[in-house]
C-alpha positions as CSV (number, residue, x, y, z in Angstrom):
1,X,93.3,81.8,7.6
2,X,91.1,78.9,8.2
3,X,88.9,78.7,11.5
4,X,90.2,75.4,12.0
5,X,93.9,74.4,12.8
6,X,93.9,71.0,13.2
7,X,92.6,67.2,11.4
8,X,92.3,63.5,12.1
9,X,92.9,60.6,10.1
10,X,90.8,58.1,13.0
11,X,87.6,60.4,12.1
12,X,88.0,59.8,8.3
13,X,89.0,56.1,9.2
14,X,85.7,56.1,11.7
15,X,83.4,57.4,8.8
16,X,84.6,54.7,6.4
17,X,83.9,52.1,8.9
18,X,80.6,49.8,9.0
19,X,77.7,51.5,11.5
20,X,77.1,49.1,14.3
21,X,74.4,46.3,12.6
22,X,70.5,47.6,13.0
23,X,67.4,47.0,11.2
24,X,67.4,48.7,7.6
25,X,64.3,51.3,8.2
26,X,65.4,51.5,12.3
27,X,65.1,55.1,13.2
28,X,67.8,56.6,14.5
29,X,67.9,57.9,18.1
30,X,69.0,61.8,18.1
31,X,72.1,61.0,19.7
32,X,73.0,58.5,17.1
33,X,71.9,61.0,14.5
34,X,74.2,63.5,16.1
35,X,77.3,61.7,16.3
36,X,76.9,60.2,12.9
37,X,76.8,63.6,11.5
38,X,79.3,65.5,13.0
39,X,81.6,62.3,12.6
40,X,80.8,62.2,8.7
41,X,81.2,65.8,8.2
42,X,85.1,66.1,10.6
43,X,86.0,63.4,8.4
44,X,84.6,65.4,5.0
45,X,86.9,68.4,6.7
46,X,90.0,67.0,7.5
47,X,89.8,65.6,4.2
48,X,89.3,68.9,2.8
49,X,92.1,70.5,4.1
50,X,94.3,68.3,4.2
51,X,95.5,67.9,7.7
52,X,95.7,65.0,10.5
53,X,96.4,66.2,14.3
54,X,97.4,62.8,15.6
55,X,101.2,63.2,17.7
56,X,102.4,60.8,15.7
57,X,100.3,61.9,12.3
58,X,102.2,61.6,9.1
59,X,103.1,64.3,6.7
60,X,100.4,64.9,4.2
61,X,101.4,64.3,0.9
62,X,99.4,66.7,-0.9
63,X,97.9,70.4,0.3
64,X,94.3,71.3,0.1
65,X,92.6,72.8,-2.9
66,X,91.5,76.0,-2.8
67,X,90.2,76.5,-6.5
68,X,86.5,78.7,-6.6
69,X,84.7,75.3,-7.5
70,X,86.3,73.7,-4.2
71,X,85.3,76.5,-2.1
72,X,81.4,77.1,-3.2
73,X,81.5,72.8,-2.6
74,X,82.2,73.9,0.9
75,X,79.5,76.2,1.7
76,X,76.9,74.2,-0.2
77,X,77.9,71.3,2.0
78,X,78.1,73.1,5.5
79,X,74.7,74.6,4.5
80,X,73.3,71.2,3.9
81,X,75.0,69.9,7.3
82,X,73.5,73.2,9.2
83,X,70.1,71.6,7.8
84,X,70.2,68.4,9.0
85,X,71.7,69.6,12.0
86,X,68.6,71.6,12.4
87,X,66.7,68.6,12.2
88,X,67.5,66.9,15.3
89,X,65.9,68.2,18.2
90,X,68.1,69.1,21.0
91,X,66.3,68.2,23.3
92,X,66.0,64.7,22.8
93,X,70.2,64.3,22.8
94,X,71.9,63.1,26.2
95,X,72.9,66.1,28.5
96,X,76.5,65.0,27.3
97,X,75.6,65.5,24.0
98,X,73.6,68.2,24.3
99,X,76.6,70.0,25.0
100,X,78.6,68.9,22.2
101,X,75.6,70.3,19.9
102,X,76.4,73.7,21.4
103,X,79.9,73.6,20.7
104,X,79.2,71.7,17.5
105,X,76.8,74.2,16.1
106,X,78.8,77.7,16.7
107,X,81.2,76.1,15.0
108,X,79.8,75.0,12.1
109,X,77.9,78.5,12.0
110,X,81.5,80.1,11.7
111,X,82.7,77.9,9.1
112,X,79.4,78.7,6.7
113,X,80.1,82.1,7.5
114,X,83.8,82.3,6.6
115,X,82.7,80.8,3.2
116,X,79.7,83.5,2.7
117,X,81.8,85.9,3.0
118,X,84.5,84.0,1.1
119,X,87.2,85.1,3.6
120,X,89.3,82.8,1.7
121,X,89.9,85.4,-1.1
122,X,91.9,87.1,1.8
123,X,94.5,84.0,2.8
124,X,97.2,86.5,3.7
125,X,97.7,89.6,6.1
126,X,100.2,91.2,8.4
127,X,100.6,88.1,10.2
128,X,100.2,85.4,8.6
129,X,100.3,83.5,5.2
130,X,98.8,80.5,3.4
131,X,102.8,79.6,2.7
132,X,104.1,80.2,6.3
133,X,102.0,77.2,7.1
134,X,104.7,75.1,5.0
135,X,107.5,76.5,6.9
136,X,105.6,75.4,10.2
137,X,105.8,71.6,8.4
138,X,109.1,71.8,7.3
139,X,110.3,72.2,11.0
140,X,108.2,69.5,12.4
141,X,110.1,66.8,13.4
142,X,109.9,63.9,10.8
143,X,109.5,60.1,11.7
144,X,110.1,57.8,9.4
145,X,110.8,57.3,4.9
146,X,107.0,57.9,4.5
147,X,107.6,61.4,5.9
148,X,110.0,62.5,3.8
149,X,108.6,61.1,0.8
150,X,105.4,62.3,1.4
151,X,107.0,66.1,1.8
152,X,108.5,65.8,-1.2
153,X,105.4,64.9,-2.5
154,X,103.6,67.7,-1.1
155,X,106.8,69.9,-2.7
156,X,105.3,69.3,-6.0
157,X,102.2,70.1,-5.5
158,X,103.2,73.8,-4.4
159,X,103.2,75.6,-7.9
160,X,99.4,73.9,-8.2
161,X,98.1,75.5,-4.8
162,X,99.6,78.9,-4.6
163,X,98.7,79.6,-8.8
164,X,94.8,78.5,-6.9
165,X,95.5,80.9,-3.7
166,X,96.7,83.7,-6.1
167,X,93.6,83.3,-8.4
168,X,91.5,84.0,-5.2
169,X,93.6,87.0,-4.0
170,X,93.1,88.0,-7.4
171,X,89.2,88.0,-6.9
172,X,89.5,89.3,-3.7
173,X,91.4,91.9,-5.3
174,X,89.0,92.3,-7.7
175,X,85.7,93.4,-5.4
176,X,88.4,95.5,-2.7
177,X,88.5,92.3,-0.5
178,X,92.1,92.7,0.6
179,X,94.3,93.9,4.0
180,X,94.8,97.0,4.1
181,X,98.3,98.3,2.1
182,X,99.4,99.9,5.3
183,X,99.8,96.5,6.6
184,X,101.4,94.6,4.1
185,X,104.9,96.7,3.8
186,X,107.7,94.2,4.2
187,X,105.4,91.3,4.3
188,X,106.9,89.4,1.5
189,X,110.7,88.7,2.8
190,X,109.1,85.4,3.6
191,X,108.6,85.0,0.1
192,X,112.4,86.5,-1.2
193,X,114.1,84.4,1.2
194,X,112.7,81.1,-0.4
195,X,112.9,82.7,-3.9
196,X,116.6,83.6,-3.5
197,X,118.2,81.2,-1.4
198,X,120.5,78.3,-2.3
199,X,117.9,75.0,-2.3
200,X,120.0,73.8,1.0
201,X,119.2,77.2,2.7
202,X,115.4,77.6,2.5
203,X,113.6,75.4,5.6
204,X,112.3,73.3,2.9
205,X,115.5,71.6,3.2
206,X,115.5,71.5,6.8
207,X,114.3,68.2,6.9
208,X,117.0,66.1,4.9
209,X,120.1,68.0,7.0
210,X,119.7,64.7,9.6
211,X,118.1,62.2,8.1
212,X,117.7,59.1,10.9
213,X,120.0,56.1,10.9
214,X,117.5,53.9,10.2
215,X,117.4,55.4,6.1
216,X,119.7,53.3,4.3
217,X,123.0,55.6,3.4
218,X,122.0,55.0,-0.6
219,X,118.3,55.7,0.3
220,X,119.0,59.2,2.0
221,X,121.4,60.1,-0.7
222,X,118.8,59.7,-3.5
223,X,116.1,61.6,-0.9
224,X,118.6,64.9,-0.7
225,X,118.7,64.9,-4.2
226,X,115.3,64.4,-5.2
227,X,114.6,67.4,-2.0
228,X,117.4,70.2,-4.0
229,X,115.6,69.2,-7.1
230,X,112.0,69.5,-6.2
231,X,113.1,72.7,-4.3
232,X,115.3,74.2,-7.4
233,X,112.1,73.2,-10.1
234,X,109.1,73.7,-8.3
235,X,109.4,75.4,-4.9
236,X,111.5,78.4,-5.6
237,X,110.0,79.0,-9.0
238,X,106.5,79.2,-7.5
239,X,107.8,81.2,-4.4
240,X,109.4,83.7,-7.5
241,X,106.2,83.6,-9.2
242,X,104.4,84.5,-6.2
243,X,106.7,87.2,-4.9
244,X,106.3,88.7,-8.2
245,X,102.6,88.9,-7.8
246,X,102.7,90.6,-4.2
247,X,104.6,92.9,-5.2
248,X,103.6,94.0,-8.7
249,X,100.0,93.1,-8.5
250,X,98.4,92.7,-5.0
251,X,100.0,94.9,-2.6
252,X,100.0,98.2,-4.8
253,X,96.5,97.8,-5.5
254,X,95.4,96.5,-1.8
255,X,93.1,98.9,-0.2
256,X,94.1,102.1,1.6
257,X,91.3,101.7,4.1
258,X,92.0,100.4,7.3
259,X,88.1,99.2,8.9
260,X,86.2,96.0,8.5
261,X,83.5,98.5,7.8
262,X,84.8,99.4,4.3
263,X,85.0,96.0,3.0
264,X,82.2,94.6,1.0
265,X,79.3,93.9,3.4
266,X,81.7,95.4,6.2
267,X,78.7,95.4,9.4
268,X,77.7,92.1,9.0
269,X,81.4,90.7,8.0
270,X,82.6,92.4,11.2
271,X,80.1,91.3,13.7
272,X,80.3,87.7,12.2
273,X,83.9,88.2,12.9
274,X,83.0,89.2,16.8
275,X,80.9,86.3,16.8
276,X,83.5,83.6,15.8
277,X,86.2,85.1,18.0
278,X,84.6,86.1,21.2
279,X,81.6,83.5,20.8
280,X,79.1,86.1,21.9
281,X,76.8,88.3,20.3
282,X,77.9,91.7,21.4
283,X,77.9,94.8,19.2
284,X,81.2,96.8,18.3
285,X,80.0,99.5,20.6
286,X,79.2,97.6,23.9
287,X,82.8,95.7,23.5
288,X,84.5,99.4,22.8
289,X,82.9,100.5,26.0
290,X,83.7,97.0,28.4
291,X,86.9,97.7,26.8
292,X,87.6,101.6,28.2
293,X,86.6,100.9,31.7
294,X,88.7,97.8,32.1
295,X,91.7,100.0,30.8
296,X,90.8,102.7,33.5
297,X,90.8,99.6,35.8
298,X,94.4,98.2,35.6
299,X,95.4,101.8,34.8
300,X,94.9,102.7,38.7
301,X,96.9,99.6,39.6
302,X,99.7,99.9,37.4
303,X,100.2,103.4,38.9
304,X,99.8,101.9,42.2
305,X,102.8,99.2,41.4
306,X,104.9,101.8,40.0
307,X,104.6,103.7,43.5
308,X,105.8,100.8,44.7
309,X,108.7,101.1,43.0
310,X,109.8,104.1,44.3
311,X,110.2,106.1,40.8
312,X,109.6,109.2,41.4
313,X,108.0,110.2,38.0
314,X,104.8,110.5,36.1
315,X,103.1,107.3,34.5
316,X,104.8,108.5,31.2
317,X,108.3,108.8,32.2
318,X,107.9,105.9,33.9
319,X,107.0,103.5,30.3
320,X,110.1,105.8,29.3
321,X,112.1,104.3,31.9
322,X,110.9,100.6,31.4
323,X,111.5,100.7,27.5
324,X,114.9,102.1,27.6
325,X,117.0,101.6,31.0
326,X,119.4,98.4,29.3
327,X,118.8,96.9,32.8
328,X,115.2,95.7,31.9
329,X,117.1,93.7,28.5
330,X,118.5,90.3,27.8
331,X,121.7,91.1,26.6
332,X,121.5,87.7,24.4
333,X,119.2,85.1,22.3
334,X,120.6,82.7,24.8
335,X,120.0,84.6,28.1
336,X,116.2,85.5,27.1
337,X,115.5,81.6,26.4
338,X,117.5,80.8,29.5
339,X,115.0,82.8,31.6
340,X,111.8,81.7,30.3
341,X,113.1,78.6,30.6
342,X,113.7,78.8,34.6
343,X,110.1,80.9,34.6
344,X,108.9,77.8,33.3
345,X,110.6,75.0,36.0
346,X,109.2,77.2,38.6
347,X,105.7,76.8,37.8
348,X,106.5,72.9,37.5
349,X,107.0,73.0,40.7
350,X,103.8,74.5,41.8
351,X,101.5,72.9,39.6
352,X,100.2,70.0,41.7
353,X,98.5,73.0,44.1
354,X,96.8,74.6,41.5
355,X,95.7,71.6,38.7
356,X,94.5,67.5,39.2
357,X,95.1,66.6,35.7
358,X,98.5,67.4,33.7
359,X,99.0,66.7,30.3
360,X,101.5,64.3,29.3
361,X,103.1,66.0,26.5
362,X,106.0,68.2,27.2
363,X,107.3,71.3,25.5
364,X,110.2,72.7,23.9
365,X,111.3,76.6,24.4
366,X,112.8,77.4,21.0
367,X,113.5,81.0,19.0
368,X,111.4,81.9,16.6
369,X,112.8,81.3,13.2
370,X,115.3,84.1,11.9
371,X,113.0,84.5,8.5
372,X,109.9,85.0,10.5
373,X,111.1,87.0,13.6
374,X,111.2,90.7,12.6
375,X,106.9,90.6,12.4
376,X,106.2,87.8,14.3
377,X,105.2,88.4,17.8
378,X,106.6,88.3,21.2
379,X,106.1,84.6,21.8
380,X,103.8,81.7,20.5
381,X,102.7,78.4,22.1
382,X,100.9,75.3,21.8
383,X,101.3,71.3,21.7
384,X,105.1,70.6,22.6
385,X,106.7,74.2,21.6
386,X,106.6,77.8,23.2
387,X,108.3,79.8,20.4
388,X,110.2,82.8,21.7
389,X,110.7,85.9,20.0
390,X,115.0,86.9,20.0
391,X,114.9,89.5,17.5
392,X,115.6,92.9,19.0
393,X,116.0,92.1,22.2
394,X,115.8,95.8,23.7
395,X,111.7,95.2,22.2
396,X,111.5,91.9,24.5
397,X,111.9,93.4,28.0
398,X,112.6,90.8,30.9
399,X,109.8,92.4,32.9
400,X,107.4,90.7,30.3
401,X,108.7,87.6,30.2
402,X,106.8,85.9,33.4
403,X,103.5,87.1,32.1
404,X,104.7,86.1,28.8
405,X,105.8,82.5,29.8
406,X,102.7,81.7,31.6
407,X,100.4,82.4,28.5
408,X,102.1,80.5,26.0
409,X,104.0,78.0,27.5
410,X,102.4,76.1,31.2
411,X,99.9,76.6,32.3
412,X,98.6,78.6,29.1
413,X,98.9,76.9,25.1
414,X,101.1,74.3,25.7
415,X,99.7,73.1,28.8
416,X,95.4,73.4,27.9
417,X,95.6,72.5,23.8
418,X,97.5,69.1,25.1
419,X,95.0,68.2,27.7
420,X,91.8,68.8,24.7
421,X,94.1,66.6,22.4
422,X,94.9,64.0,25.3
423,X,91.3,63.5,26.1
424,X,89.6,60.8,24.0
425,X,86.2,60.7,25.9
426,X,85.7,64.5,23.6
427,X,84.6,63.9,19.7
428,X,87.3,65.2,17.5
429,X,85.7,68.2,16.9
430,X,86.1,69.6,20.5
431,X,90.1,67.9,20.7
432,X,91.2,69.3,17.3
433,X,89.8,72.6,16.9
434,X,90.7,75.6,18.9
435,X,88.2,78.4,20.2
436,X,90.3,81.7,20.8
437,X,87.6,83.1,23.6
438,X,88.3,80.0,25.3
439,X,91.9,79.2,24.5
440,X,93.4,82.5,24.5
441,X,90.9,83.6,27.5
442,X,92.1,80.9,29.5
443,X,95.9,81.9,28.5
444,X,95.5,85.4,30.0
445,X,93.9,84.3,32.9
446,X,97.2,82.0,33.2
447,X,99.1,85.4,33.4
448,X,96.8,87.0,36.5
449,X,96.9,83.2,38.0
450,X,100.7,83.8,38.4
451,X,100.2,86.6,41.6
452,X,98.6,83.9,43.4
453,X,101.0,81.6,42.7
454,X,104.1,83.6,43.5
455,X,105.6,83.3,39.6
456,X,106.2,87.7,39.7
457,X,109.4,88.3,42.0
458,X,109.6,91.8,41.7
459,X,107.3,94.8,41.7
460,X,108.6,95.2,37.7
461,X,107.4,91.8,36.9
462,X,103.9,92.8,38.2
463,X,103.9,95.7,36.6
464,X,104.6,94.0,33.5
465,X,101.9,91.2,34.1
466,X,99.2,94.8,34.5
467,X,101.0,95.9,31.3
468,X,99.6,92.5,29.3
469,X,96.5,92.5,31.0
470,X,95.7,96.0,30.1
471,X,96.9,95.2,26.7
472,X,94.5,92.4,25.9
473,X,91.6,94.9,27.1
474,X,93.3,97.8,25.0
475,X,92.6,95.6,22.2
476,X,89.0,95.6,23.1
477,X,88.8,100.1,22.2
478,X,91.5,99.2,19.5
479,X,89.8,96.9,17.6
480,X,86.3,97.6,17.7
481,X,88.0,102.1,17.3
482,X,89.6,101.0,14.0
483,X,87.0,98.4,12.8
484,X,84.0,100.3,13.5
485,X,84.5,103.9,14.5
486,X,86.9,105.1,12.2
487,X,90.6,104.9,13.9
488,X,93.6,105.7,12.1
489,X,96.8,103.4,12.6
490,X,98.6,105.8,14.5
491,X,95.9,106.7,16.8
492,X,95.8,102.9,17.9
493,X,99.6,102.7,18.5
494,X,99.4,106.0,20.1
495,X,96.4,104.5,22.4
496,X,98.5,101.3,22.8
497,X,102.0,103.1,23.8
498,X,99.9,105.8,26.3
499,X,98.4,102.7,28.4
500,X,101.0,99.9,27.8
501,X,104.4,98.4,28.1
502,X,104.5,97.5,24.7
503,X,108.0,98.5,22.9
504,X,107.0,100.6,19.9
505,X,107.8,98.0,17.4
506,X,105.7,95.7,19.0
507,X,102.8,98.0,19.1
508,X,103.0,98.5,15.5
509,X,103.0,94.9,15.0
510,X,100.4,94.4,16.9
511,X,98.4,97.0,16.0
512,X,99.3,96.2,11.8
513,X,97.7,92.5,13.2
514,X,94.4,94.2,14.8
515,X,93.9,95.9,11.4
516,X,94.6,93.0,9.0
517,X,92.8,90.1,11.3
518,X,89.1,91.3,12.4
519,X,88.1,90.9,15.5
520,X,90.8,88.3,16.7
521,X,92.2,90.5,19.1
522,X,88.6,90.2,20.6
523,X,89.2,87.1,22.0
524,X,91.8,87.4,25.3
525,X,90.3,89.8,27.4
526,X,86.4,88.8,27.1
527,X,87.7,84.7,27.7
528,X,89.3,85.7,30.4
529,X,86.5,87.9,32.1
530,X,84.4,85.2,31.8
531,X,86.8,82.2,33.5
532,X,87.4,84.9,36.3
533,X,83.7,85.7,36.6
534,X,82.9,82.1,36.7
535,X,85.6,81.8,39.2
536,X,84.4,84.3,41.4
537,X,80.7,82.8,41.5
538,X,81.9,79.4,41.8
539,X,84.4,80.4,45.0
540,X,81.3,82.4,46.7
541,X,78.7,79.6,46.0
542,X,80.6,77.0,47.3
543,X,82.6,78.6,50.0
544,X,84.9,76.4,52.0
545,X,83.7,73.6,49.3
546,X,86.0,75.5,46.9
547,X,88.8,73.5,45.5
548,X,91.0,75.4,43.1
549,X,92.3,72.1,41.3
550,X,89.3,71.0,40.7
551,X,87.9,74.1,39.2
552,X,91.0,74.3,36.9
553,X,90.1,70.7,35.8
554,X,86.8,71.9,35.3
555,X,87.6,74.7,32.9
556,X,90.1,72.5,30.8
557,X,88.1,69.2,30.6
558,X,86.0,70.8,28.5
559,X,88.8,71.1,25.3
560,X,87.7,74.5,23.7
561,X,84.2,75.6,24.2
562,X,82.3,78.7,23.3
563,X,81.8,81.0,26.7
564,X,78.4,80.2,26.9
565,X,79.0,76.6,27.0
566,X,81.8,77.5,29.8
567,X,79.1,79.7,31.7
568,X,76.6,76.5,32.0
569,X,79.3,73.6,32.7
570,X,80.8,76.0,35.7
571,X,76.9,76.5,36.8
572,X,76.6,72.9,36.8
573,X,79.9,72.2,38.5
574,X,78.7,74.9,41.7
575,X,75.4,72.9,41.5
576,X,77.0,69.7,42.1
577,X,78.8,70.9,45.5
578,X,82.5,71.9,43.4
579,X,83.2,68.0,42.6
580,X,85.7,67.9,39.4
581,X,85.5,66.0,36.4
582,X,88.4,63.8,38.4
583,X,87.5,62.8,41.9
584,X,89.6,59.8,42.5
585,X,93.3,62.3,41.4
586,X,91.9,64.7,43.9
């Protein structure tokens, strides 16, 4: 999976654009330098893969190539960008700018390394796919003829870019650069249910089921049957093609080791990993370690909830309890949705005490699709969507579902990833690009923000607010056990079920996603040590000075950042007497 999720069409617009008129040997200033740069080389990447983040962005019609020629073109040009990068001092850049350069450079750094490495070779695990990412377009809301056109443009050009991602698994294959077998089992009914379906079933079809009034009647005619054609002669042939592949070719001979370690280069693949994900430079064994004593940490306070209770059990009978009394389930799709959805009014009304800014786009709570539910996790969220998981709704206990609400809907995902995208004052590259220390940190602290904001009625719902929190730092001895010190897969669910609420399917999923995505599962807990360590500085510096919106607009004004870059701006922030970024909405 790429590091970077989203484009823009204004930066490749911006870079085609005439510089402002100067002398032809006038030396740049660094800032100019700087911004020319980084607003050449966004431009160069959205280009690259294909993609345009605007709200109202059209559908591309074409995907990205991903030939070996394309991808060694994209480490010889980062390299060359790292270099002149390198060339302009820091210190001479504005202190606004100088800030961009330390989110700028991290990034970049991540994308040279991805290519070193060529983690491309590896563009499926337990999780996710290069071809999920088309179902994810095929349910985007369409807004005009050129969107449907263009989508059946980009149809076509399926067979072209999965015969290029299949020659790279192939070479990942080739050098034991693959997930782990373990994790693949099941992993291609995505595939079978495009393959095998009528052309009007697969959600490549979704679009064309309501086409707007606007189309012509004649005009949307001739688009459904150009769509069931495309679909019938190249789609499902390529998703056949494919399928036969996986599971003749790559899964059988996938590798029956589980750690980062045992790939090629493993040590230095794996810490390059920690770096990208947590933005820090720790070492497997010092994030193993923060990782045990915040377990023993919420442990004591989840058996202090449970007391509350009044069960009368040990901690084990109690998880027994949680994950099989019927009392604790939705008893349908609609009743689950139905109750995030409340969860999710209720903060409305309490966010003007606890943020300035809100963003202006709203969200949708919606099931996750039927093809993707049965490995797809508990819940998912970001601009305008909080996807919740129906499937098996004895695995998706109410007592989650506050915790689980705040993180990916509001305040969490679909609140913060708006606000980066809303700001234009922030180059693309901070609006556009997501940084899961900082994004998913800030999520989790969302979840332990909801006891001081009253969202957990009951001493269950608390308990299942610990449960996620000692989850995310679970994930901390999980990852770094299996990755680096030798952890089979049933010691991790076994160390995941012992501590957690997690339903044993979920577990395994998660755990299956730990093993196939290094070092991702990083990312929650350290992010949200560090926004509640900042927190707690900032509230003892500044005392009765401490305003809690304006901290929370602090933390998200920044779009996503690296936790280095969070740790200075909140330093900064105490320094100038706890003022926000938005005085006058205070």
């Amino acid at each position: 999976m790429r590091a970077i999720l989203f484009a823009s069409l204004s930066a490749v617009l911006l870079a085609a654009a005439p510089a402002v008129a100067a002398p032809q040997n006038a030396p740049q200033s660094a800032d100019a330098a700087f911004k020319a740069l980084y607003t050449r080389e966004w431009a160069w990447r959205m280009k690259e893969f294909a993609e345009d983040p605007r709200a109202n962005a059209p559908v591309m019609d074409h995907l990205p190539k991903a030939d070996p020629k394309s991808e060694q073109a994209r480490l010889v040009y980062w390299q060359q960008v790292m270099t002149d990068l390198d060339a302009i001092p820091r210190g001479q850049l504005s202190a606004k700018n100088q800030i961009n350069y330390d989110v700028y450079k991290p990034q970049l750094q991540s994308l040279i390394d991805d290519q070193r490495f060529r983690d491309y070779q590896m563009p499926a695990n337990s999780d996710s796919a290069f071809w999920t990412d088309l179902d994810y377009t095929a349910r985007t809301p369409f807004r005009g003829l050129q969107d449907y056109r263009n989508w059946i443009a980009q149809m076509r050009d399926i067979p072209r870019f999965f015969a290029e991602e299949t020659q790279e698994m192939r070479a990942g294959l080739k050098r034991g650069f693959t997930p782990p077998k373990v994790t693949l089992e099941g992993r291609d009914a995505s595939l079978s249910e495009v393959a095998k379906a009528k052309p009007a079933d697969t959600a490549f079809y979704i679009p064309f089921k309501k086409l707007p009034s606007t189309i012509p009647a004649a005009e949307q005619a001739k688009l459904r049957a150009e769509a069931l054609d495309v679909i019938a002669q190249d789609v499902q042939p390529a998703y056949a093609k494919l399928l036969k592949f996986w599971d003749e070719d790559y899964v059988p001979h996938t590798r029956t080791t589980l750690a980062a370690y045992d790939l090629p280069d493993g040590k230095a693949y794996y810490q390059a990993k920690i770096r990208e994900f947590t933005t820090l430079d720790l070492t497997p064994e010092q994030i193993h370690q923060i990782g045990l004593e915040q377990v023993a940490k919420l442990h004591a306070q989840m058996i202090a909830v449970m007391k509350e209770t009044g069960f009368k059990g040990d901690f084990p009978a109690f998880l027994h309890y949680l994950r099989t009394d019927p009392k604790f389930t939705a008893k349908t799709p609609l009743e689950l949705l139905k109750d995030a959805a409340w969860i999710a009014k209720e903060f409305d009304g309490k966010a003007s005490q606890y943020f300035g800014r809100l963003p202006r786009q709203r969200f949708a709570i919606k099931p996750v699709p039927a093809d993707m539910a049965p490995f797809y996790t508990s819940g998912r969220g970001g601009p305008g969507v909080f996807l919740l998981n129906t499937y098996d709704l004895p695995q998706r206990p109410l007592y989650n579902l506050t915790a689980l609400t705040l993180h990916e809907s509001a305040p969490g995902h679909a609140f913060q990833i708006p606000l980066a995208m809303e700001d234009k004052s922030l180059p693309d590259f901070r609006r556009y690009t997501y940084i899961s220390a900082y994004g998913e940190g800030w999520a989790v602290y969302c979840e332990w923000l909801g006891v001081e904001m009253g969202m957990y009625q009951t001493p269950y719902d608390r308990f299942g607010m610990l449960g996620w929190q000692i989850w995310r730092a679970a994930r901390l001895v999980v990852d770094t056990g299996i990755h680096a010190q030798g952890w089979s897969r049933q010691q991790a669910i076994d160390y995941l079920l012992k501590y957690t609420t997690l339903p044993t399917h979920e577990a395994e999923t998660e755990v299956d996603r730990y093993i196939s995505w290094p070092g991702q599962a990083l990312s929650y807990y350290l992010g949200a040590m560090a926004i509640r360590q900042d927190r707690e500085k900032a509230e003892q510096a500044l005392g009765p000075k401490f305003n809690i919106c304006a901290f929370h607009d602090e933390v998200l004004s920044l779009g996503s950042v690296p936790l280095p870059v969070l740790n200075a701006h909140i330093d900064a922030f105490i320094k100038s007497g706890g003022v926000g970024p938005y005085p006058d909405e205070e």
